[in-house]
C-alpha positions in Angstrom: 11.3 -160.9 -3.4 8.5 -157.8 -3.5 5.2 -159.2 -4.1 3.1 -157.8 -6.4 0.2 -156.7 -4.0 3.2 -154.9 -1.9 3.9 -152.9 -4.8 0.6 -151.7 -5.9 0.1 -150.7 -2.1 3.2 -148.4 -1.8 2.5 -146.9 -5.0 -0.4 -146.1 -3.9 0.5 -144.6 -0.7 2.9 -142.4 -2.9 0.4 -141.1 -5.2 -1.7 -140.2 -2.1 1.3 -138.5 -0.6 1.9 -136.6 -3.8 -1.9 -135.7 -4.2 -2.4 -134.1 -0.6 1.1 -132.2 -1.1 -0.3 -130.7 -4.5 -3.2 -129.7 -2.8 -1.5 -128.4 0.2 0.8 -126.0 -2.1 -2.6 -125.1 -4.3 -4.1 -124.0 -0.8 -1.0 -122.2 0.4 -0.7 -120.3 -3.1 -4.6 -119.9 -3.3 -4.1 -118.4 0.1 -1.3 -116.3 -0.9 -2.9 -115.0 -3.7 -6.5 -114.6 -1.0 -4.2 -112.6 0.8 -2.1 -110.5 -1.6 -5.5 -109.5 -4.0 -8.4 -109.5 -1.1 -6.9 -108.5 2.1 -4.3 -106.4 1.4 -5.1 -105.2 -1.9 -5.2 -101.5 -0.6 -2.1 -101.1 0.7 -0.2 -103.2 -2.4 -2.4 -101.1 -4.6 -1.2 -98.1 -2.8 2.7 -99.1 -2.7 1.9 -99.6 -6.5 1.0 -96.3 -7.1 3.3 -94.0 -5.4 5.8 -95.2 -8.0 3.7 -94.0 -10.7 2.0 -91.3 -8.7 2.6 -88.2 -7.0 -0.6 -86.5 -4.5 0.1 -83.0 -5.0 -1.6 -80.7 -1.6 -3.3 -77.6 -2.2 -3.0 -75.4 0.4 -5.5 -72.8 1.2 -4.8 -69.2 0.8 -5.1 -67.6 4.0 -7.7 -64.7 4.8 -6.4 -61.1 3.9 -6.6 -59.1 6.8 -7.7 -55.3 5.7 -8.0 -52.0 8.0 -11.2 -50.3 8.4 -11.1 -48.8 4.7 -9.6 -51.9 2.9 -5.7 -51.1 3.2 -4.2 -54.6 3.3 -2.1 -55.0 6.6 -1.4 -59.0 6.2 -1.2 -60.9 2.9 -0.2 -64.1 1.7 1.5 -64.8 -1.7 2.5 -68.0 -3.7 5.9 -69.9 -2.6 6.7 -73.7 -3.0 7.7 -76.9 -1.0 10.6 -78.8 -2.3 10.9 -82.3 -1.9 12.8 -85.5 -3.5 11.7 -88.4 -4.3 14.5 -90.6 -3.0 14.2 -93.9 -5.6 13.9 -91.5 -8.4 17.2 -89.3 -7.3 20.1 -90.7 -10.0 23.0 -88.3 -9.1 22.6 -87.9 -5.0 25.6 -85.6 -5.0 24.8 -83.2 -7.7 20.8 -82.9 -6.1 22.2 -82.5 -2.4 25.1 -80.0 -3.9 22.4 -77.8 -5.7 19.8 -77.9 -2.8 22.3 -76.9 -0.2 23.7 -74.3 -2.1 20.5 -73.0 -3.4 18.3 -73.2 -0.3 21.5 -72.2 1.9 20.6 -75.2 3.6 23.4 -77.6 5.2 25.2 -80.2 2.7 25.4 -83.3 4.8 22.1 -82.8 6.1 20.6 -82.8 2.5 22.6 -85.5 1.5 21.3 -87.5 4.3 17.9 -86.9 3.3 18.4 -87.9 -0.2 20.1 -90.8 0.2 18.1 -92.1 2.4 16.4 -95.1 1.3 14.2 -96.5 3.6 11.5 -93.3 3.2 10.3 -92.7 -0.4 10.6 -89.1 -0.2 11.9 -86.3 1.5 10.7 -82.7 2.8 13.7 -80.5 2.0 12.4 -76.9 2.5 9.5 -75.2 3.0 7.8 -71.9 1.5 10.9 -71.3 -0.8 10.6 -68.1 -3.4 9.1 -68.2 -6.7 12.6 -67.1 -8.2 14.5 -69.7 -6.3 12.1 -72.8 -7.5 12.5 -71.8 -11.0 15.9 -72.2 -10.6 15.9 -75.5 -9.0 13.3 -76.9 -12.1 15.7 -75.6 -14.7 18.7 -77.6 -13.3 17.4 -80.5 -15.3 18.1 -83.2 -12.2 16.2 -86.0 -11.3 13.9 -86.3 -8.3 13.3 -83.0 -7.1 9.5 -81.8 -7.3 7.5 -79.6 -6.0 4.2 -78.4 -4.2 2.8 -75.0 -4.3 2.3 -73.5 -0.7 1.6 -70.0 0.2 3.9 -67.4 2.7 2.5 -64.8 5.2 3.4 -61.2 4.3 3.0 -58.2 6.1 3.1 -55.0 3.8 3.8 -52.5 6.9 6.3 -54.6 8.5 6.2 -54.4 12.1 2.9 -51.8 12.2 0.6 -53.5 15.0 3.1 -56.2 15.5 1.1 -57.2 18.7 -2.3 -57.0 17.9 -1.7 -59.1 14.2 0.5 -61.0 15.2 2.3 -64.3 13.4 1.8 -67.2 11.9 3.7 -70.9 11.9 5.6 -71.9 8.6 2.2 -73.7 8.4 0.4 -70.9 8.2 -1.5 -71.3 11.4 -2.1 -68.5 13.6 0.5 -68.3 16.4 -0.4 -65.2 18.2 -2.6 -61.9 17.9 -5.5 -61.8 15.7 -3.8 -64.2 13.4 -4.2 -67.1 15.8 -7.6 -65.8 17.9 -9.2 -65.7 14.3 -7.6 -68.9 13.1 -10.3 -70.8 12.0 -11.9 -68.0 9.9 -8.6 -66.9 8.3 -7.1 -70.7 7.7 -9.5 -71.7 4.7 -9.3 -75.7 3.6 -6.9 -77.4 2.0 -7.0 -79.4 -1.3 -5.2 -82.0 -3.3 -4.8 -83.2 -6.6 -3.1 -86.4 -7.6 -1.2 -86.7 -10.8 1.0 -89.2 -12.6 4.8 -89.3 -12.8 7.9 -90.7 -14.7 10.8 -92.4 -13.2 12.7 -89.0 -12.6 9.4 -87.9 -10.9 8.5 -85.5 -12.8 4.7 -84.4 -13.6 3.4 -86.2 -17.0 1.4 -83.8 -19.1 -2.5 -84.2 -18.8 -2.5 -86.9 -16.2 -4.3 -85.9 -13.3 -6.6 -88.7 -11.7 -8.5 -86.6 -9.0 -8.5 -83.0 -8.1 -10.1 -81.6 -4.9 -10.0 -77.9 -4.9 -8.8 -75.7 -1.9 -11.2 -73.5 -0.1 -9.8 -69.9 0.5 -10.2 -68.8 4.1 -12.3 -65.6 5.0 -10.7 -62.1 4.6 -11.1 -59.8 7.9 -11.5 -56.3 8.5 -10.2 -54.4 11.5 -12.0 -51.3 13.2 -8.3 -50.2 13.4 -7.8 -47.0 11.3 -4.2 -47.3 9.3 -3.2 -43.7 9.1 -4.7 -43.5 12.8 -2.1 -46.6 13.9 0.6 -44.7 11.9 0.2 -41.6 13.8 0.4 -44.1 17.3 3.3 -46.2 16.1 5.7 -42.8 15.2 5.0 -41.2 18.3 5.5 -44.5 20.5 9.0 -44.8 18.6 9.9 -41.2 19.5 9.0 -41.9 23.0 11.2 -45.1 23.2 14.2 -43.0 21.7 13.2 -39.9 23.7 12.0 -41.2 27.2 14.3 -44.6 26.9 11.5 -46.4 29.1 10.9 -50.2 29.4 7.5 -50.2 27.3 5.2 -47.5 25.6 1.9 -48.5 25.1 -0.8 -46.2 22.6 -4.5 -46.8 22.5 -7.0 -45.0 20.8 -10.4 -45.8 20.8 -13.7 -44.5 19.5 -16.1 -43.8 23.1 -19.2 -44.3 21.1 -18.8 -47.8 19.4 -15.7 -49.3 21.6 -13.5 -49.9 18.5 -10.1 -49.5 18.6 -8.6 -47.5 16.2 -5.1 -47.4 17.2 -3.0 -49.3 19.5 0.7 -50.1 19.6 3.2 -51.1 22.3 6.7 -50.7 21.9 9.7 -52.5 21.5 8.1 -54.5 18.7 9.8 -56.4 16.0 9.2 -56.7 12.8 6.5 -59.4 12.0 7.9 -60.6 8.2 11.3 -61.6 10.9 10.2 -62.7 14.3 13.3 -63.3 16.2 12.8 -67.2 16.2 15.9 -68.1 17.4 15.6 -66.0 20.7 12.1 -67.5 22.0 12.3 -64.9 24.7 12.4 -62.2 23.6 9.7 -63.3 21.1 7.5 -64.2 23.8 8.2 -60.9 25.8 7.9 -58.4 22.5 4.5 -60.5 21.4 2.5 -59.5 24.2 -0.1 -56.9 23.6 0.9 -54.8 27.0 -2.3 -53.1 26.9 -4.8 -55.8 27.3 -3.0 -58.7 29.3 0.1 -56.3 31.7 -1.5 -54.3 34.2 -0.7 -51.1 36.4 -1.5 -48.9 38.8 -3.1 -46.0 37.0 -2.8 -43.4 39.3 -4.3 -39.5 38.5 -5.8 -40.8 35.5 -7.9 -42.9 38.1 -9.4 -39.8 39.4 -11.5 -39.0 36.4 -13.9 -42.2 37.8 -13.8 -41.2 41.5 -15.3 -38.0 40.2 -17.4 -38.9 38.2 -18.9 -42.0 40.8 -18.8 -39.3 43.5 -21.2 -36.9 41.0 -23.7 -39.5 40.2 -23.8 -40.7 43.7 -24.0 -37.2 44.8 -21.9 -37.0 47.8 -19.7 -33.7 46.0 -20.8 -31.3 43.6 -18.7 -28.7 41.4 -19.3 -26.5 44.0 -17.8 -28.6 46.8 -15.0 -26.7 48.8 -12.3 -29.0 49.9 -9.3 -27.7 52.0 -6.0 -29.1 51.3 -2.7 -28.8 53.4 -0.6 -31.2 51.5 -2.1 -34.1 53.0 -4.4 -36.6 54.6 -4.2 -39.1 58.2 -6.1 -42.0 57.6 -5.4 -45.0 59.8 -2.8 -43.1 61.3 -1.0 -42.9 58.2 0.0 -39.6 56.3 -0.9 -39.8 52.9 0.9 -37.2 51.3 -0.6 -34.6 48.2 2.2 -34.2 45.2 2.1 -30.9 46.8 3.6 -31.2 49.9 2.8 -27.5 51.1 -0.6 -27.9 50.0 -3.3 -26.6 47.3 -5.4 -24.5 50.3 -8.9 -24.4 49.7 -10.5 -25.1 46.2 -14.0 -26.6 44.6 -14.3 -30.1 43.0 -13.3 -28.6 39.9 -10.0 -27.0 40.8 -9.5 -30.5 42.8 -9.1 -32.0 39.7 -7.0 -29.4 37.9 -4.9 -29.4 40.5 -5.0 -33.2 40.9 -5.1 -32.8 44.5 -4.7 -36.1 46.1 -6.4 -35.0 49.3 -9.7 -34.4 47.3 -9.6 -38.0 45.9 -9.0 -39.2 49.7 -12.2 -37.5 51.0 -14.3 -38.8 47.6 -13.6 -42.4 47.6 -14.2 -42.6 51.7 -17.9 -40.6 51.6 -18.6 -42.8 49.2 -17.4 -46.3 51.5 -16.4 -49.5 50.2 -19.7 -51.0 49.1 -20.1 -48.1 46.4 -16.5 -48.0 45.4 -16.6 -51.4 44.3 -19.9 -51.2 43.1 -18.3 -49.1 41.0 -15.4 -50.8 39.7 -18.0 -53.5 38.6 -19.5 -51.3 36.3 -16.9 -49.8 34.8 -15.4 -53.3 34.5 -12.2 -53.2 36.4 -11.4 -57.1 38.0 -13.2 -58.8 35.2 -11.7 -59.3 31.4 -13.5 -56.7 29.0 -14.2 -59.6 26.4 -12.1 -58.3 23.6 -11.5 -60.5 20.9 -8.4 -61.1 21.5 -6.8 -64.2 23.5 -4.2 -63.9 26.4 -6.6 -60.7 28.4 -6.0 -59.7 32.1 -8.9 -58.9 34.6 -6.6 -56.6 36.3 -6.5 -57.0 40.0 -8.7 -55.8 42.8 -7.9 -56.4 46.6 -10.6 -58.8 48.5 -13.2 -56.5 49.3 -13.0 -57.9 53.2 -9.4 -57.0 53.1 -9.7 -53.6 52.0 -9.0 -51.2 55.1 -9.4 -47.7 55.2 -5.9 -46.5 54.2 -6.3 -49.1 51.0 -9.8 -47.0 50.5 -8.2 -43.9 50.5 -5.8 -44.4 47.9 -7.9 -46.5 45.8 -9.1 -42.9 45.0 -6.2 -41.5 43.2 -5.7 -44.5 41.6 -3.4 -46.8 43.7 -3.9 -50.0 45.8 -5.8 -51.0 42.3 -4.7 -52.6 38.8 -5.8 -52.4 35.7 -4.6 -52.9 32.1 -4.9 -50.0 30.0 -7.6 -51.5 27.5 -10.0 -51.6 30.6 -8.9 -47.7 31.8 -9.4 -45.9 28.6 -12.9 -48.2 28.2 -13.9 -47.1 31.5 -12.8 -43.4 31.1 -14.9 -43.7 27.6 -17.9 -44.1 29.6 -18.1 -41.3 31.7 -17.3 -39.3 28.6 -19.9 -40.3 25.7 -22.9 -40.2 27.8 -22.2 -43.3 30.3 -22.4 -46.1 28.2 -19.7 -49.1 28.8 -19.2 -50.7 25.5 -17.0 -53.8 24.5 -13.7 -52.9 23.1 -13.1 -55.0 19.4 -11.1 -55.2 16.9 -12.9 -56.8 14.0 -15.3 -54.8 11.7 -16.3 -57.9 9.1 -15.8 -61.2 8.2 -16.7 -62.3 4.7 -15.5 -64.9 2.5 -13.6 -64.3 -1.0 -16.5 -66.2 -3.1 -19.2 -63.7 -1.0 -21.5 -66.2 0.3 -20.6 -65.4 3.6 -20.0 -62.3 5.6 -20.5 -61.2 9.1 -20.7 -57.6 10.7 -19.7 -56.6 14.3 -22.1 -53.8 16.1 -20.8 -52.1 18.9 -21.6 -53.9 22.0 -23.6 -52.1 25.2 -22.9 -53.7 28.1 -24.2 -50.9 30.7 -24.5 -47.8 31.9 -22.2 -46.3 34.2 -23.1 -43.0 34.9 -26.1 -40.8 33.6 -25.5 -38.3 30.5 -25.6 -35.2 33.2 -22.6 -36.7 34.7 -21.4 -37.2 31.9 -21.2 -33.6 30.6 -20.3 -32.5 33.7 -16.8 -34.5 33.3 -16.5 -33.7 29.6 -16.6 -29.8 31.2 -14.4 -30.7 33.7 -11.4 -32.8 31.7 -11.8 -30.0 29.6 -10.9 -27.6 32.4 -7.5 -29.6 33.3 -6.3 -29.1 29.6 -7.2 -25.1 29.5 -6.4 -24.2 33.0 -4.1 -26.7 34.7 -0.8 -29.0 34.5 -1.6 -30.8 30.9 -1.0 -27.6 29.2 1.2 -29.3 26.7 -1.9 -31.3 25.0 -3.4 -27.9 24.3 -4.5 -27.3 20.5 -5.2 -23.8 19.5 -8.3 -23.7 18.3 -9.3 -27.1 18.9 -11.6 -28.3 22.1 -9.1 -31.2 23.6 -9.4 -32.5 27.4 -7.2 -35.0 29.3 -5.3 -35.6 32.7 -1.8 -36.9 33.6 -1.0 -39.6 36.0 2.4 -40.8 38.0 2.2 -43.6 39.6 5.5 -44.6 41.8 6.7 -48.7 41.5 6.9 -50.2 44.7 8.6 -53.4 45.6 9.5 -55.8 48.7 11.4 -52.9 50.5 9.1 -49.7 49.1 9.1 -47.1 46.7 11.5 -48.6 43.8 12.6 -44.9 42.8 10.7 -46.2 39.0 7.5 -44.6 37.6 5.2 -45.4 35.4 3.7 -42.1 33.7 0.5 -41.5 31.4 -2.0 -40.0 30.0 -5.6 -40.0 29.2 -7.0 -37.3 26.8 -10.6 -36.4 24.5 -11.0 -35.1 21.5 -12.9 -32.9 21.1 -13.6 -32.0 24.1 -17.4 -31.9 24.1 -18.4 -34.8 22.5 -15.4 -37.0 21.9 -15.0 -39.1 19.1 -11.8 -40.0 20.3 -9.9 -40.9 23.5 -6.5 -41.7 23.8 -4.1 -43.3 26.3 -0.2 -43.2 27.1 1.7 -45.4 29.7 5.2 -45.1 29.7 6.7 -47.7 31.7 9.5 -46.7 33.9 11.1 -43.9 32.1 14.5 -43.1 32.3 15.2 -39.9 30.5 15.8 -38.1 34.0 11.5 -37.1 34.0 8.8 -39.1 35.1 5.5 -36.8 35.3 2.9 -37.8 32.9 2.9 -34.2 31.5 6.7 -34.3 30.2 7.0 -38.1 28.8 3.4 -38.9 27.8 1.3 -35.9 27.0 3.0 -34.3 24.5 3.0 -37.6 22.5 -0.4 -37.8 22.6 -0.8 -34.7 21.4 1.1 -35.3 18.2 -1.4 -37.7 17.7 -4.5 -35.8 18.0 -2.7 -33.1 15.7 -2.5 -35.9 13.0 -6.0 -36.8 13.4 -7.1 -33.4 12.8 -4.6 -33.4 9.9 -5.8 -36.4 8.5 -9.7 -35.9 8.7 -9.0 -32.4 7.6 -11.4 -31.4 11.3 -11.9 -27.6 11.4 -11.1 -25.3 13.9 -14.1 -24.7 16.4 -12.6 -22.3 18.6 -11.1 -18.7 18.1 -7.4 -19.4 16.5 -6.5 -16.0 17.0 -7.3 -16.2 21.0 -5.8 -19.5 21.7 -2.7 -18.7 20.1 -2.2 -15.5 21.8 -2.4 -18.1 25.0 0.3 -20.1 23.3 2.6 -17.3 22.9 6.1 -18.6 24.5 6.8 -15.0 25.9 8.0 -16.0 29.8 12.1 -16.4 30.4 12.7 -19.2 32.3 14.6 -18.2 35.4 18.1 -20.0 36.4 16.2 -21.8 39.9 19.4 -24.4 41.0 21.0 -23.9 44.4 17.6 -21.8 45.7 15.1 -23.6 48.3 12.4 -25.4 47.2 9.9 -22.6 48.9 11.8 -19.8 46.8 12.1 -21.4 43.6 8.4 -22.7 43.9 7.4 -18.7 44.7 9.1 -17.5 41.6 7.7 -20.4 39.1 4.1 -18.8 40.6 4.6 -14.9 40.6 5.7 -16.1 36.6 2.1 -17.8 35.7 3.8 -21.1 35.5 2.9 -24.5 37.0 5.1 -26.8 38.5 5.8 -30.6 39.4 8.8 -31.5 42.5 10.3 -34.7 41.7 12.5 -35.8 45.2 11.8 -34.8 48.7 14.6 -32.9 49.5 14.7 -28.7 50.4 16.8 -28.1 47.8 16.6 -27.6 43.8 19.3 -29.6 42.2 18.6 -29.7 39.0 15.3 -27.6 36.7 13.5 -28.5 33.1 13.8 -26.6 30.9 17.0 -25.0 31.3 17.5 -21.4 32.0 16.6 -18.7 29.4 14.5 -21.2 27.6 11.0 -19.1 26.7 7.5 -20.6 28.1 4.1 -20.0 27.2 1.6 -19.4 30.5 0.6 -22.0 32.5 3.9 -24.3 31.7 5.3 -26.8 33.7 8.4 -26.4 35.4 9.9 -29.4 36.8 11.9 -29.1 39.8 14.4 -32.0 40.9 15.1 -31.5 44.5 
């Protein structure tokens, strides 16, 4: 039998169990609720509202980029981003079945994506087309939206392929000036944040916060469009002409260092970059003139001169004799001329682009001087144009030089260079011996116009003094009126220039390829402009600068004179006369190299031996073809 006091004490213990399990629960769901309304508030309050909420980014239009008188070259218009909402989607096969078909995008790769439940949305296509969107928000289904974005355009399609360059789907510069001027062009981007129904779609009058984007900064190039126009048409003809590896087209202004023209060929065009072949995107995005180099051979010998004149070891009075060649370090260094150029002053050294004159110039002046001298003009150091990727070219160590390596240094071998840094240095020794640094930006400024920024030319030293400097403006001018670049000759314009051939070499010698070019001023006297062709490894059967670069660049100084309606300074009448195509060229095949060469002279003609045999095999131009005097006859022996 329970006793009373037994019964009182296990009720008690009861009621004391029961009491510390109510308070235990009121602690765990006191706790709970600690937890689910303090601690992780945020991120419950966040889960909450993407159901009812949609953050909507604004990107940031990118920067125009203009030319130097406000022709738009890169734009960027309005596209949009499609996306589903996945718990929103009520008819998965009819949404993945218009996507696909609409976006031409695969069908069981959409349908993945929109039936995918564990994310709450899903990126189905970037930068889509206005029309296409509108098409997509009249279908009426469920769970599609929306952001707007914006698209890179370029109006000229692939005009300056190079130095623009492309952007990412992202629209962040990938190469050219569109990624070396990223930051300025890329702007900031914004958001607003709006609320949304079950389908997902926007409800009217419901935005919560708005942050606005901020456009990036438009740009404007020193590049002159009509000027690039003129460069890109006659680097295309010398592609389909010449059929070379590469053509490369700078023109620059001597007197401020901006570039005003520059192209290399093959390009592609930059609204379709071949993305699905990454090299040959790689290969045809690289500006050849600023990060390949060469050997620029005759060209070259513009800056012997012109260091031998303001060192004053020659003068254009010098005699120098010539028979076709020099020994240095018991090696024959051969002249283009095998039977030699005889005796002739600095001046005719250059027309004649005598090697052995170059030989004798770069070893008075010694090693010290010579490379004193590729220091200022810049050569084995980047120029500092704003442009990412540049070359320093390449300059044997000065202790290894020996004297044969001297020697041809002097004409322009045993040294490389890209062709930025030969037509800068060549623009010193013509506009009065200033070096300046090359650019291709004129102005930054923002849209709103609380910002802008203006690029000065640049001095970074002199190279020669302004005598010198005449004196090769006289003499460059000599080459064009007198000697083998005949073919850049203007009537009645001043124009000066020199060729240069430079033979590829590889692990057993001469390769048999060539890289030909061209340097040229315009005008003559005071240039404004100077122009450079390399034609990488022609193979049109010629090779000599003076057949498959020169004339190109001519057509381009003809369109600049064209295009800036520049006046005739010289007598028209005169220089046409000189131009008069009144010589019969003579059938030459099957006679000796001596006899042919003899003929081509007794005619007033000039002429260029490609091969080293005895014998002409083959002539340009053909036979019975008229010739002006002083034209070059190529022999192919």
């Amino acid at each position: 039998m329970i006793t009373p006091k037994f019964t009182t004490y296990s009720m008690q213990k009861r009621l004391l169990a029961m009491i510390l399990l109510l308070i235990s629960l009121f602690i765990l769901l006191f706790g709970r609720l600690f937890y689910l309304q303090v601690v992780n508030a945020k991120f419950l309050q966040q889960k909450a509202e993407e159901q009812w909420t949609r953050d909507l980014p604004i990107n940031a239009e990118r920067g125009v980029i203009y030319d130097r008188n406000g022709i738009a070259l890169a734009v960027s218009y309005t596209t949009y981003d499609v996306f589903v909402r996945n718990s929103n989607v009520t008819d998965e096969v009819a949404v993945a079945k218009l996507l696909s078909d609409k976006l031409k995008l695969n069908y069981d790769l959409v349908l993945s994506k929109v039936s995918n439940s564990k994310v709450s949305e899903s990126l189905i296509k970037m930068q889509v087309e206005s029309d296409v969107a509108k098409d997509l928000k009249n279908s009426g289904l469920a769970g599609i939206y929306y952001s707007e974005n914006t698209k890179r355009h370029y109006p000229y399609g692939d005009l300056l392929t190079q130095v623009l360059g492309y952007t990412t789907i992202d629209n962040i510069g990938q190469s050219g000036l569109e990624l070396y001027y990223n930051k300025f062009l890329q702007g900031i981007n914004g958001y607003s944040q709006v609320q949304s129904d079950i389908r997902g779609s926007e409800l009217y009058n419901t935005l919560d916060s708005y942050v606005p984007s901020v456009a990036g900064n438009n740009i404007t190039l020193t590049v002159d469009y009509q000027i690039q126009l003129l460069c890109e048409q006659a680097a295309v003809k010398i592609m389909q002409e010449q059929k070379p590896v590469s053509a490369q087209i700078i023109v620059m202004n001597p007197n401020t260092g901006e570039i005003l023209g520059m192209t290399s060929k093959p390009s592609f065009d930059l609204n379709n970059p071949p993305r699905d072949n990454i090299h040959l995107l790689n290969e045809q995005s690289k500006n050849l003139s600023i990060v390949d180099v060469y050997e620029p051979g005759s060209t070259f010998k513009i800056l012997t001169t012109a260091t031998a004149l303001e060192e004053k070891v020659t003068s254009l009075e010098d005699r120098f004799y010539d028979p076709g060649y020099r020994v240095v370090d018991g090696q024959k260094i051969k002249c283009w001329k095998h039977v030699g150029h005889g005796s002739q002053n600095l001046v005719d050294g250059l027309n004649n682009s005598c090697n052995s004159v170059f030989i004798d110039l770069s070893l008075r002046l010694g090693l010290d001087k010579m490379y004193e001298y590729f220091e200022k003009y810049g050569f084995g150091t980047p120029t500092n144009v704003d442009f990412a990727g540049e070359s320093g070219g390449i300059l044997m160590d000065k202790d290894s030089v020996k004297r044969v390596d001297l020697a041809r240094m002097g004409f322009g071998q045993a040294i490389a260079v890209t062709p930025l840094q030969q037509i800068r240095a060549i623009s010193s020794v013509v506009n009065g011996g200033i070096l300046y640094q090359p650019h291709f930006v004129k102005k930054i400024a923002s849209q709103s116009g609380n910002f802008e920024k203006e690029f000065t030319p640049v001095a970074v030293r002199r190279t020669v003094s302004e005598d010198v400097s005449k004196k090769m403006c006289y003499m460059i001018e000599q080459v064009i009126k007198k000697a083998n670049a005949i073919q850049s000759f203007i009537p009645g314009y001043r124009v000066g220039g020199k060729t240069g051939t430079t033979e590829l070499m590889g692990e057993k010698g001469k390769t048999g390829e060539h890289i030909a070019s061209f340097v040229g001023t315009f005008p003559a006297d005071k240039p404004e402009y100077v122009i450079l062709v390399v034609v990488d490894r022609p193979s049109s059967g010629h090779y000599y600068g003076s057949i498959v670069a020169t004339p190109y660049a001519k057509t381009v100084f003809e369109g600049i004179i064209r295009y800036k309606n520049i006046q005739p300074t010289e007598d028209l009448d005169k220089d046409l006369k000189a131009m008069e195509k009144n010589i019969e060229m003579p059938n030459l095949v099957g006679k000796s190299l001596s006899q042919a060469t003899a003929i081509i002279r007794n005619l007033g003609l000039q002429y260029e031996v490609e091969g080293e045999g005895g014998k002409v095999l083959a002539q340009y131009p053909a036979p019975a073809e008229m010739l002006y005097k002083n034209g070059i006859v190529v022999l192919t022996t």
